[in-house]
Each structure stands twice: as structure tokens, then as C-alpha cells.
C-alpha positions as CSV (number, residue, x, y, z in Angstrom):
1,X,146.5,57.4,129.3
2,X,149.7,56.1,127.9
3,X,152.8,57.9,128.0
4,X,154.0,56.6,124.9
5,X,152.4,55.0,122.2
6,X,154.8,52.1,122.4
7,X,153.8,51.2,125.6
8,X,150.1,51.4,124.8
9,X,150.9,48.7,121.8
10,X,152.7,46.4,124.1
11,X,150.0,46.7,126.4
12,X,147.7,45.8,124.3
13,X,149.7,43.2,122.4
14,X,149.5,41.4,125.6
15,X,145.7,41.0,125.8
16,X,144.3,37.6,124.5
17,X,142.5,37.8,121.1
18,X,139.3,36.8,122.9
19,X,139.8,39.5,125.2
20,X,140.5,41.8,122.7
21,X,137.7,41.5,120.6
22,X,135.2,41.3,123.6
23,X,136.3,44.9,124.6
24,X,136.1,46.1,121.0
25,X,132.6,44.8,120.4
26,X,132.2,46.3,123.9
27,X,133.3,49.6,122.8
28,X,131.3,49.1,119.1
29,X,128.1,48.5,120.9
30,X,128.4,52.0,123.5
31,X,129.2,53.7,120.4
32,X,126.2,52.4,118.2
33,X,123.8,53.9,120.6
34,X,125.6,57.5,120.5
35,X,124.3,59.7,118.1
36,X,126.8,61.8,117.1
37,X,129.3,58.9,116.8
38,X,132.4,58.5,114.6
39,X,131.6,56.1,111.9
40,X,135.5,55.4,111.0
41,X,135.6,54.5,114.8
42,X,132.8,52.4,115.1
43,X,133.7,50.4,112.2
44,X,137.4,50.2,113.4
45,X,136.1,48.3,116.8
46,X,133.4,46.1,114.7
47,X,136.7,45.6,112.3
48,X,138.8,44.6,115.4
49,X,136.2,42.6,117.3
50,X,135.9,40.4,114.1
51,X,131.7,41.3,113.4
52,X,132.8,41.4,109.9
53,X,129.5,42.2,108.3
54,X,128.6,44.7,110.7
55,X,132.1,46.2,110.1
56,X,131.6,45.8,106.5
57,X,128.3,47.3,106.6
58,X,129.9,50.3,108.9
59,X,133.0,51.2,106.8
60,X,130.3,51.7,103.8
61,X,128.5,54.1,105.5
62,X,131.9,55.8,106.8
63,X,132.9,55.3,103.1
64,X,129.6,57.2,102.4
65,X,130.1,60.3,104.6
66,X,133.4,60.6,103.4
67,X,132.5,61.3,100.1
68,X,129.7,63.4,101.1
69,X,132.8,65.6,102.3
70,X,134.1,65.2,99.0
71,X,137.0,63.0,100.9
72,X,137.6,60.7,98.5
73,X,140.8,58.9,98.9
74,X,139.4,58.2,102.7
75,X,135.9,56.9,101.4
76,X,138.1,54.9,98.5
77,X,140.1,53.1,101.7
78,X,136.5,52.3,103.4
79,X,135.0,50.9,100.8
80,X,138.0,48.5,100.2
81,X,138.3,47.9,103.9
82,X,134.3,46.9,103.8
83,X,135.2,44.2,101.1
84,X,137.8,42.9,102.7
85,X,135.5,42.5,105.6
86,X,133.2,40.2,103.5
87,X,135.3,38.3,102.6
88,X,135.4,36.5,106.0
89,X,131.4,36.3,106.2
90,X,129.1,33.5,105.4
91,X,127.8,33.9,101.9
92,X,124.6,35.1,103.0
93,X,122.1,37.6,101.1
94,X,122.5,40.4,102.8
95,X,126.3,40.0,102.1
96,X,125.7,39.5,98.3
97,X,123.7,43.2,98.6
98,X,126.3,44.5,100.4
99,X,129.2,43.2,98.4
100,X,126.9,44.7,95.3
101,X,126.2,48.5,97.0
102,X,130.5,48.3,97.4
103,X,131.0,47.8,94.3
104,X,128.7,50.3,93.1
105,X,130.3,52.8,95.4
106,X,133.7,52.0,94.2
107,X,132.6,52.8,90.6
108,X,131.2,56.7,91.5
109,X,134.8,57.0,92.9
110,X,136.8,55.6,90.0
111,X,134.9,57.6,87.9
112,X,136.1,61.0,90.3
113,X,139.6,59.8,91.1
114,X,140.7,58.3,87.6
115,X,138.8,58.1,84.0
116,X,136.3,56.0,82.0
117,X,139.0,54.6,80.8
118,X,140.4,52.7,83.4
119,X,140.5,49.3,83.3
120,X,140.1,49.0,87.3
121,X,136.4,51.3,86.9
122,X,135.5,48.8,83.4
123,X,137.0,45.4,85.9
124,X,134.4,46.8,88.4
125,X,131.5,47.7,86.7
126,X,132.1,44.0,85.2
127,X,131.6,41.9,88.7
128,X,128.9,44.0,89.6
129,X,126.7,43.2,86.4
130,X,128.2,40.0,86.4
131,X,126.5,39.6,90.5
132,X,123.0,41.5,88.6
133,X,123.2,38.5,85.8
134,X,123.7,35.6,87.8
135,X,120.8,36.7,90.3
136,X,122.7,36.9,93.1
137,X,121.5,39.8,94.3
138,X,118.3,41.2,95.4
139,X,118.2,45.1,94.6
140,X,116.8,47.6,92.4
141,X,119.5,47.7,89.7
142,X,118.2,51.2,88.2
143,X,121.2,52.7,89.4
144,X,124.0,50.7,88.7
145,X,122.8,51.0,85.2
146,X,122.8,54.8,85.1
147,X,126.2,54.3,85.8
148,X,127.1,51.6,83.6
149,X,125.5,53.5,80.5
150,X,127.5,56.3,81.7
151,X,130.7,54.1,81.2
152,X,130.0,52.7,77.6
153,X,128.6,56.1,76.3
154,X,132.2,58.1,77.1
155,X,134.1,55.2,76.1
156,X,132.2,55.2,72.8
157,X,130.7,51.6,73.1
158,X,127.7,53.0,71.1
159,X,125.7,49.9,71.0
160,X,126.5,48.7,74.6
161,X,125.2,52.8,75.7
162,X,122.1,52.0,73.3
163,X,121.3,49.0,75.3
164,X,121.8,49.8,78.6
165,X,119.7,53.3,77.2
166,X,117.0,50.6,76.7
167,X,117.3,48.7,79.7
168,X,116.5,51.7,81.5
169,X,113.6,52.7,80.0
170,X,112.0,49.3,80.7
171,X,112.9,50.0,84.1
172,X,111.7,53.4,84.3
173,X,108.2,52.4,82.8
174,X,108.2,49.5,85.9
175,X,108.6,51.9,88.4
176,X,106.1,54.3,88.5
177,X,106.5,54.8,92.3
178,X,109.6,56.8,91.2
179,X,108.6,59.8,88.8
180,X,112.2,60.7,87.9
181,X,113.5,57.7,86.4
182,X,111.6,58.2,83.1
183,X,113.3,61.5,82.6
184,X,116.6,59.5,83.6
185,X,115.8,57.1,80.8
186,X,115.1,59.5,78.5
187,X,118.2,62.0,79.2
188,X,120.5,58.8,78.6
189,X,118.7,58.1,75.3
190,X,119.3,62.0,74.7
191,X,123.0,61.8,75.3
192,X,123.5,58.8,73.0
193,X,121.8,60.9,70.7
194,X,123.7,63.7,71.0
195,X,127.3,62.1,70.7
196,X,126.3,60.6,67.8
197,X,125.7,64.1,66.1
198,X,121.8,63.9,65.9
199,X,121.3,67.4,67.7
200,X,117.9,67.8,66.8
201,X,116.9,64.7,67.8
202,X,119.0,65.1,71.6
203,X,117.9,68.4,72.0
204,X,114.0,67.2,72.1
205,X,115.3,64.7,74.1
206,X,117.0,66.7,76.5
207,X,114.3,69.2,77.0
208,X,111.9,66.3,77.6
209,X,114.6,65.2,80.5
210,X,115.1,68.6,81.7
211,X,111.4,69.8,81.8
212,X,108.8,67.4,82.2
213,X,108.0,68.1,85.8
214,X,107.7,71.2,85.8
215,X,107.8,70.7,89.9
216,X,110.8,69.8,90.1
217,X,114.1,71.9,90.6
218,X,116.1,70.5,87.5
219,X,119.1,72.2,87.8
220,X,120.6,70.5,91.1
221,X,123.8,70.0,91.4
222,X,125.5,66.6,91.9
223,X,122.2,65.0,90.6
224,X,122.4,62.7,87.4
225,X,119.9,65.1,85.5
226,X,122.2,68.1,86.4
227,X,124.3,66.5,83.5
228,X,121.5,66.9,81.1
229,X,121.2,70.1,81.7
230,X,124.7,70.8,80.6
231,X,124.3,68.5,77.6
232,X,121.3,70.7,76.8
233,X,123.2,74.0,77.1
234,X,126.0,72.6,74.5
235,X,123.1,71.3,72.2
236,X,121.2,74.7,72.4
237,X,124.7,76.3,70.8
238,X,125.2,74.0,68.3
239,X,121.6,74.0,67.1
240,X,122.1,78.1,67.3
241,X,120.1,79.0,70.0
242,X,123.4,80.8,72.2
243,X,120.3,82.9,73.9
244,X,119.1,79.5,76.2
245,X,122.9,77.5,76.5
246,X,124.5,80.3,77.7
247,X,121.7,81.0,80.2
248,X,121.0,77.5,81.2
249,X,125.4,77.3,82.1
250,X,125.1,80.6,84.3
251,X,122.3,78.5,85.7
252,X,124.3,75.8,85.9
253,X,127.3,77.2,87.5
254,X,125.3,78.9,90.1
255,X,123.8,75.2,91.0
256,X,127.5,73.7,91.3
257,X,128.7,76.6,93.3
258,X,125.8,76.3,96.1
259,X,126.4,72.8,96.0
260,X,129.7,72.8,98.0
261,X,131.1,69.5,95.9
262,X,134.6,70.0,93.7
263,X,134.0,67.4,91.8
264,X,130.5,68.9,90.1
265,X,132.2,72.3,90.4
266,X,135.3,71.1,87.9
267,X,132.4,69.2,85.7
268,X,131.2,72.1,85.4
269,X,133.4,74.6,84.4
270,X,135.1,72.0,81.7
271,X,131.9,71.7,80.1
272,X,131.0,75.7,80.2
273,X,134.6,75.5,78.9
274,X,134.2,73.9,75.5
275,X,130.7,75.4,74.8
276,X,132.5,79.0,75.3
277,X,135.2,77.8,73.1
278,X,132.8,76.6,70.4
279,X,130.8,79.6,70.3
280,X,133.8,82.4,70.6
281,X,133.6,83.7,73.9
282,X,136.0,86.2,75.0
283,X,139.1,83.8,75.6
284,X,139.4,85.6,79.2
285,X,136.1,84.0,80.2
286,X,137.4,80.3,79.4
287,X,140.7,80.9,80.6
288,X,139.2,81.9,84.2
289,X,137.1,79.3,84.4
290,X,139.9,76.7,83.2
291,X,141.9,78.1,85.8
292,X,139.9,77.3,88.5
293,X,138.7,73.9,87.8
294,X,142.7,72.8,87.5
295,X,143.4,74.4,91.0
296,X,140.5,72.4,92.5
297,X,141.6,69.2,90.2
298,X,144.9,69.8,91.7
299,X,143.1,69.9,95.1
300,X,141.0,67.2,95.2
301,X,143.0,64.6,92.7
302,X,140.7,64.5,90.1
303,X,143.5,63.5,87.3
304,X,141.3,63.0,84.1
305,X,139.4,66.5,84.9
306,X,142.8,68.1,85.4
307,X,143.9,67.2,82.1
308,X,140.7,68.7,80.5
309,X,141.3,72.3,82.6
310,X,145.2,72.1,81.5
311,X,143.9,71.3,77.5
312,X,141.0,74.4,77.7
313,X,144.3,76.8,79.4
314,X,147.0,75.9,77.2
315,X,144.1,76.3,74.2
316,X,143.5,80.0,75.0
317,X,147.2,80.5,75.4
318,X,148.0,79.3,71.9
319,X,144.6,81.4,70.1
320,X,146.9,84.2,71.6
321,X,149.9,83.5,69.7
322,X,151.8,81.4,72.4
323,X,153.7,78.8,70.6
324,X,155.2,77.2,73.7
325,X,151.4,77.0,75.3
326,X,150.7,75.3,71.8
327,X,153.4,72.7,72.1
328,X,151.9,71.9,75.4
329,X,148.5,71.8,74.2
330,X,149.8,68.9,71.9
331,X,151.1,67.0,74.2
332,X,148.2,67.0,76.6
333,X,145.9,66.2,73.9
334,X,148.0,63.1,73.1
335,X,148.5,62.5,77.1
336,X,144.6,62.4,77.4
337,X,143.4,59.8,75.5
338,X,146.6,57.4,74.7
339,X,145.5,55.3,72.5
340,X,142.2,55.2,74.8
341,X,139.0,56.9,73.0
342,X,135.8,58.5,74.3
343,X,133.4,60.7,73.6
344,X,135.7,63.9,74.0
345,X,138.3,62.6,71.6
346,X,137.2,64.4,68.5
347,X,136.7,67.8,70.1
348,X,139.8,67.9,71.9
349,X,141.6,67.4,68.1
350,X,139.5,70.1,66.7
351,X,140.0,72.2,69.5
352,X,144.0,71.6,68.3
353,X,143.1,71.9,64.6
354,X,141.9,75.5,66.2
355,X,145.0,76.4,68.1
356,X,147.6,75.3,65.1
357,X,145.7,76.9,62.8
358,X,145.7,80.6,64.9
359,X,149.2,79.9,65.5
360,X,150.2,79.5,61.6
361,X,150.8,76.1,61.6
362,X,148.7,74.7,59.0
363,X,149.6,72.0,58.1
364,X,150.0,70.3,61.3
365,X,145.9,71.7,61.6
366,X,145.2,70.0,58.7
367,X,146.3,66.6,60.3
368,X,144.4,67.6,63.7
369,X,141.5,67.9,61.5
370,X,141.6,64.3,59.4
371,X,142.5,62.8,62.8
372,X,139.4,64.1,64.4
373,X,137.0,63.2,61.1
374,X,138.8,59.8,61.6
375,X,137.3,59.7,65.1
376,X,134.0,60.9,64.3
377,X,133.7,58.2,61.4
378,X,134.2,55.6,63.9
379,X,130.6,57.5,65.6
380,X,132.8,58.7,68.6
381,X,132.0,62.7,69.3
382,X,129.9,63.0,66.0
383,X,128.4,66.5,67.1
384,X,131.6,68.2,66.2
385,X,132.1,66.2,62.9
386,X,130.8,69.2,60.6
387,X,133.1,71.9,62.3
388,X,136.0,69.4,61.6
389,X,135.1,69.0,57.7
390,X,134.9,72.9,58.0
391,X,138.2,73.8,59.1
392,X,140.0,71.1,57.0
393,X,138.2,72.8,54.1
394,X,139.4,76.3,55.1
395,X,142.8,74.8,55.7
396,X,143.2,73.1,52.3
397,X,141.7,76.6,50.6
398,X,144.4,78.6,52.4
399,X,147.3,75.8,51.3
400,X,145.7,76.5,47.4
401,X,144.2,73.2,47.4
402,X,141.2,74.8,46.4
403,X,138.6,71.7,45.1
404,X,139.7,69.4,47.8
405,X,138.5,72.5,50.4
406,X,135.2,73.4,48.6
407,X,134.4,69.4,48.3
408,X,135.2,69.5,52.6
409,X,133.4,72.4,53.2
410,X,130.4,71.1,51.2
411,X,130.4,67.7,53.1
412,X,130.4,69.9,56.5
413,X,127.0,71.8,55.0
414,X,125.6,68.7,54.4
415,X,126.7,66.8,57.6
416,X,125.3,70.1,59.6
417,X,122.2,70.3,58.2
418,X,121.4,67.1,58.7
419,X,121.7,66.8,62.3
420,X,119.8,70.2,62.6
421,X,123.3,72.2,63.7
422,X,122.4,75.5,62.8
423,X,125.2,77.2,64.0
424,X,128.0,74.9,62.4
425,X,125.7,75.2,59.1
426,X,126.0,79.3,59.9
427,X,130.0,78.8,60.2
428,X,130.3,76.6,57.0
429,X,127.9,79.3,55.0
430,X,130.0,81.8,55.8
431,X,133.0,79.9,54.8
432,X,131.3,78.8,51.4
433,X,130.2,82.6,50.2
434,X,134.4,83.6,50.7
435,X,135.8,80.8,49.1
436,X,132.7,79.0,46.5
437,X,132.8,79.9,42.8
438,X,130.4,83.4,42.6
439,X,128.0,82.0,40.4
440,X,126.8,79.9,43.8
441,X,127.7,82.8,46.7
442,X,124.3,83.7,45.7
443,X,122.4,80.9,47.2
444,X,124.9,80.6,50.1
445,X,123.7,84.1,51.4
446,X,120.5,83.8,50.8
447,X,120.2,80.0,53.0
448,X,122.7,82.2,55.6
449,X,119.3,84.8,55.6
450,X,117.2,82.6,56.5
451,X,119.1,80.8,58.9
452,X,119.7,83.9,61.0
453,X,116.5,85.0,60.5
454,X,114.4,81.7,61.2
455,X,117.0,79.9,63.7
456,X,119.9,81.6,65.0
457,X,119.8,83.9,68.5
458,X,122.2,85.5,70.3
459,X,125.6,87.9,70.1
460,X,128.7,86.2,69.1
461,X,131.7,87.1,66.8
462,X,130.9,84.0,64.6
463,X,126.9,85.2,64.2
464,X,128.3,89.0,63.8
465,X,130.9,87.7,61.1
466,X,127.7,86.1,59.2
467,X,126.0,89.3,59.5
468,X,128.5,90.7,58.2
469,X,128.5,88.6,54.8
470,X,124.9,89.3,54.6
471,X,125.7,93.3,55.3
472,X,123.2,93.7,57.9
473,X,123.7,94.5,61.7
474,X,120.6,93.7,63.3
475,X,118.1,90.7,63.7
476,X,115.4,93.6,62.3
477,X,117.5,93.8,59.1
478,X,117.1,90.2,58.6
479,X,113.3,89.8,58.2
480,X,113.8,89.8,54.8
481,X,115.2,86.6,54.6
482,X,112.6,85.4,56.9
């Protein structure tokens, strides 16, 4: 041993490069046959005895076990270290896989570490389809384009998500040796669906994904069809069924907390987030959960998800009359997307229209609300489109601009009933029978009957409030309207 670790570099300083890397690969090849063995270390002697595609190959699969441990920087640094390594090898096949399965890699760890929006995750998911185009690569390609539809849909590339959408289906029918990829296919095909509004249509969709095997164990955590599970549960709300979504995110949350992985954990909770939110849950309830996926964002450096937990906190503060909590929410709205747009962009300007409206400040809710119908008329986050002709109709009522609200609220009944949104048609009923012309409060309360009658489960203080327009109190009272 070395006294000081000055000395041990002069020492080995002095050794001849040939030397050097003889008694690295010496040291690689003991430790290849131990099998408990460091995998940084191994690939730090293949890296130093110049067997660059063995080291390249070894500092994936340190890169790998990294992120198993949910240490992503490290895995980020092995990955890059691997590409570096190829870039001294011949330009052999099993280098263009491996330069592939890298860049794949790096893409699941933009997407923890960073956003959709990056250009860095966009720059890489470009060479790797670029490497799939040009044939240079021999390998099953199903995955890269989970992961590539995945990009266009939250960055609102509609037609680029439709087509990849497609491309996996065609996949999925090829495969038949792998049973899950058709469910894959069709939960991408049920997301599409679902940002663009068509809730009916996402919510077969999603069951299909969810439920076909009825083998399987579809709530695992970490797994691509996790997601649709939780895409499912905010699609069961909006189509009024409260009963299954909030069910299926207890379920949900239970999977992410055996899992043992913060990143799923803070996906998680940010989704059971805005569903609570949508559907009035005690403001506690989001708040706790909010908290907790910002301390382990803070944690683990996941900076887009610790926006979202800082948005859902500083919402709850506001809907409690905190005006300082609702000048923060604006500004981490705006900080979010920056000129950048996805998916999320529309909610996250309702959510505000929401918080400015509890806090008095209507006319800067009004603006939220255009903002957002703006976004959703571009078909980015359409599922929340009739809640944000809804509350600029109650806005512009409460201002005294009386037709211009009744002409919004009608085009959020409209716009709700078509995409099979029960409970956003529930909300805009209710709004219709206080503020439409008495002559047509009639057939408003009858259509809110037999919508809670026919279509509507659950307890929550919007479904009480349209009991309460109806003046009944129980789901027995309204057979009548069945």
C-alpha cells in the first residue's frame, strides 16, 4: 500500500503504457471470473487496458445497475464513458448495437434527469432512429419506439405520436412470441387518444391495455403499462366513474411504493395529483402527496417533476386564500413550459385559471382560461378543453358579460359531451341551470338526472353540488331520472 496517493501516481506514472495496460487487462480478466465483482471496476481496467469494446460493453452494464439503484447521475457518466469507448473501435456490428442500446439508455435518463423538452433527449432520440433508418443496426426496435412515441406525444407532435402509435402495432402483430406488446400498442394508441380529448374512445382503449390478460399483474410499477394504468384512473374521472380512478390510483400508489424507484414514486403522486385536483379532493390530500414527490425530486434531481410537485403545492396554497403561494404558482407555470409546449400545458393554465379565480382575481382567470383554450385548439391537452370553456363562461357571467358566458359555457356542454366526459358535462350542467335563461333550466336539470342517474359514481363536492341542483341526496333519489 501506498502512503500517499501521490506517490502511488508517480509510481505508476512510471510504468510503460504497454505495461500498464497488460496489468489492467490482467486485473479485468481475474475480475471477470468473480461473481460478485464491481462492474464500475471492471470496466475501469478494460477502460485503462485499452479493450475498448469490452470496456464499452462493461460501463453499459455498470450504467445499467446504476440506475437499477436509481443512481442516475452515475449511470448518466457510464453511459457516456461507454460511447466514448466506441469511439476507438472498428466499426463492427456488434459496435453499431452497442452504440444503439447507449443511446437508448441515455434517452430513459434524459427523460428522468431533464424533460421532453430538451433538445439534448429530441438530438438523441434523433441519431438513434437515424442508426434504425439507415439499417445499421441489427435489433428489435420495439422499444426504442415505445420511447420515441412517448417523446412526440408530451411534446404534442400529434401526427409523429400517431405514427409511431402505428408503427407499433405493426410490430406488435409481428411478434407474437411477446404477448404484451399488443397491449403496449394499444395503450399508446389510447394515450393519443386521450390527449386529444376523445375520452370515450381512450378509455376502451385503456381498459383493453390494462385488462386483456387477465394473467398478468397490470399494475407493476416501473413498467410501461403501469402508465396506462394511471392514464386510465384520470380517464375513469373525467368520464364520471370517480368509484374505479380513485381505486385504480390507491392501487397505483401502493405498486410505486413496493417498487423501491423515486422516479415512478414522483410519477406517481403528480398524476394522483391533478386527478385529485380535477375531481375536488380534500386539498390536504394533494398537498401531502405534492409534498412528498418535491422532497424526493429534490433528492434524486428530477427537475421537470419538481416543477410539477411545486405547481400542485403552491395550487392548494392559493385555493386557500394565499396570494403570495398564487404569485408563485404563476411564475412556475410560466417557468415550466417557456415557450416549450406539451401535453400538460393546458391543465397547468386551467389549474391557474382555478387558483386566480379562488383568490378574486378574475380577470387575470379569465386570461388563464383563453390561454389554455388557445393550447387546446392547437390539439395539445384537449381532455381538459371543456372545463376551460366552463370556467371562462363562469368568469365572464360573474364580470356581467352575461351572453359571452352562456355562449362559453354552451360550447363546454357541447365539447364534453362529445368526447363522452361525463363529469365535465355534470360541471357545465350545473353551471348552466344557475346562470341559463329559466325557460331552459328545465332541460338542463332534467339531462343533469340522467347523467347522475345513468353515468356518474362516486362522492365528491362537485357530484354533491349537482345533487344539490336536482334537490336530491342519494343515488336512490335519482332513479327517476333514470
Amino acid at each position: 500500500m501506498f502512503r500517499h496517493a501521490l506517490i502511488q501516481e508517480i509510481a505508476y506514472d512510471s510504468l510503460l503504457r504497454q505495461t500498464r495496460r497488460r496489468l489492467h487487462g490482467a486485473v479485468a480478466d481475474a475480475l471477470s471470473d468473480a461473481p460478485d465483482r464491481q462492474v464500475d471496476l471492471y470496466a475501469l481496467h478494460l477502460d485503462r487496458a485499452e479493450r475498448y469494446e469490452e470496456a464499452a460493453q462493461a460501463y453499459y452494464d455498470a450504467g445499467r445497475h446504476s440506475s437499477r439503484r436509481s443512481a442516475y447521475v452515475e449511470a448518466q457518466l457510464a453511459y457516456d464513458r461507454a460511447l466514448d469507448m466506441l469511439s476507438h473501435s472498428p466499426a463492427a456490428q456488434s459496435v453499431r448495437d452497442l452504440r444503439f442500446a447507449l443511446l437508448l439508455a441515455n434517452t430513459q435518463l434524459l427523460t428522468i434527469l431533464r424533460s421532453y423538452s430538451d433538445d439534448t433527449l429530441a438530438a438523441t432520440y434523433e441519431q438513434a432512429r437515424a442508426m434504425l433508418d439507415a439499417g445499421e443496426v441489427q435489433v428489435d426496435p420495439f422499444e426504442f419506439y415505445v420511447g420515441y412515441w412517448g417523446l412526440k406525444a408530451v411534446r404534442c407532435e400529434v401526427d409523429a405520436a400517431g405514427d409511431a402509435a402505428a408503427v407499433l402495432a405493426q410490430l406488435a402483430e409481428s411478434s407474437a412470441q411477446h404477448p404484451r406488446r399488443p397491449r403496449v400498442a394499444t395503450f399508446t394508441q389510447g394515450c393519443n387518444a386521450f390527449y386529444l380529448g376523445e375520452i370515450d374512445h381512450a378509455r376502451t382503449l385503456l381498459q383493453r391495455a390494462v385488462t386483456r390478460d387477465v394473467e398478468d399483474e397490470s399494475v407493476v410499477a416501473g413498467d410501461v403499462l403501469y402508465i396506462a394504468n394511471l392514464v386510465l384512473a384520470w380517464s375513469d374521472a373525467l368520464h364520471g366513474d370517480v368509484v374505479a380512478s380513485t381505486a385504480l390510483l390507491s392501487q397505483a400508489l401502493k405498486a410505486a411504493q413496493r417498487s423501491d424507484d423515486p422516479f415512478v414514486v414522483v410519477q406517481t403522486l403528480c398524476y394522483a395529483c391533478a386527478v385529485h385536483e380535477d375531481i375536488a379532493s380534500p386539498l390536504q390530500r394533494v398537498m401531502d402527496m405534492a409534498t412528498s414527490a418535491l422532497e424526493l425530486s429534490e433528492r434524486y434531481g428530477f427537475s421537470e417533476w419538481l416543477g410539477y410537485a411545486r405547481m400542485h403545492r403552491a395550487y392548494v396554497a392559493a385555493c386557500q386564500g394565499d396570494l403570495e403561494a398564487l404569485r408563485d404558482l404563476e411564475e412556475i407555470v410560466e417557468a415550466l413550459y417557456d415557450g416549450n409546449s406539451d401535453n400538460s400545458w393546458a391543465h397547468s393554465l386551467y389549474t391557474l385559471a382555478e387558483a386566480q379565480l379562488k383568490c378574486g382575481n378574475m380577470h387575470a382567470a379569465v386570461e388563464s382560461a383563453e390561454r389554455a383554450i388557445a393550447v387546446c385548439e392547437k390539439r395539445v391537452g384537449r381532455y381538459i378543453e371543456p372545463d376551460c370553456h366552463r370556467i371562462r363562461g363562469e368568469l365572464l357571467i360573474l364580470l356581467g358579460r352575461q351572453e359571452e358566458g352562456l355562449e362559453s359555457l354552451h360550447r363546454s356542454l357541447a365539447l364534453a359531451r362529445r368526447d363522452g366526459a361525463h363529469y365535465l358535462t355534470m360541471r357545465t350542467l350545473c353551471s348552466l341551470i344557475d346562470h341559463a335563461p329559466a325557460a331552459e333550466k328545465p332541460a338542463f336539470r332534467e339531462a343533469l338526472g340522467s347523467l347522475l342517474a345513468d353515468h356518474v359514481r362516486g362522492e365528491t363536492p362537485h357530484i354533491q353540488a349537482a345533487r344539490s341542483r336536482l334537490q336530491v341526496d342519494s343515488d336512490a333519489a335519482l332513479r327517476s331520472f333514470a
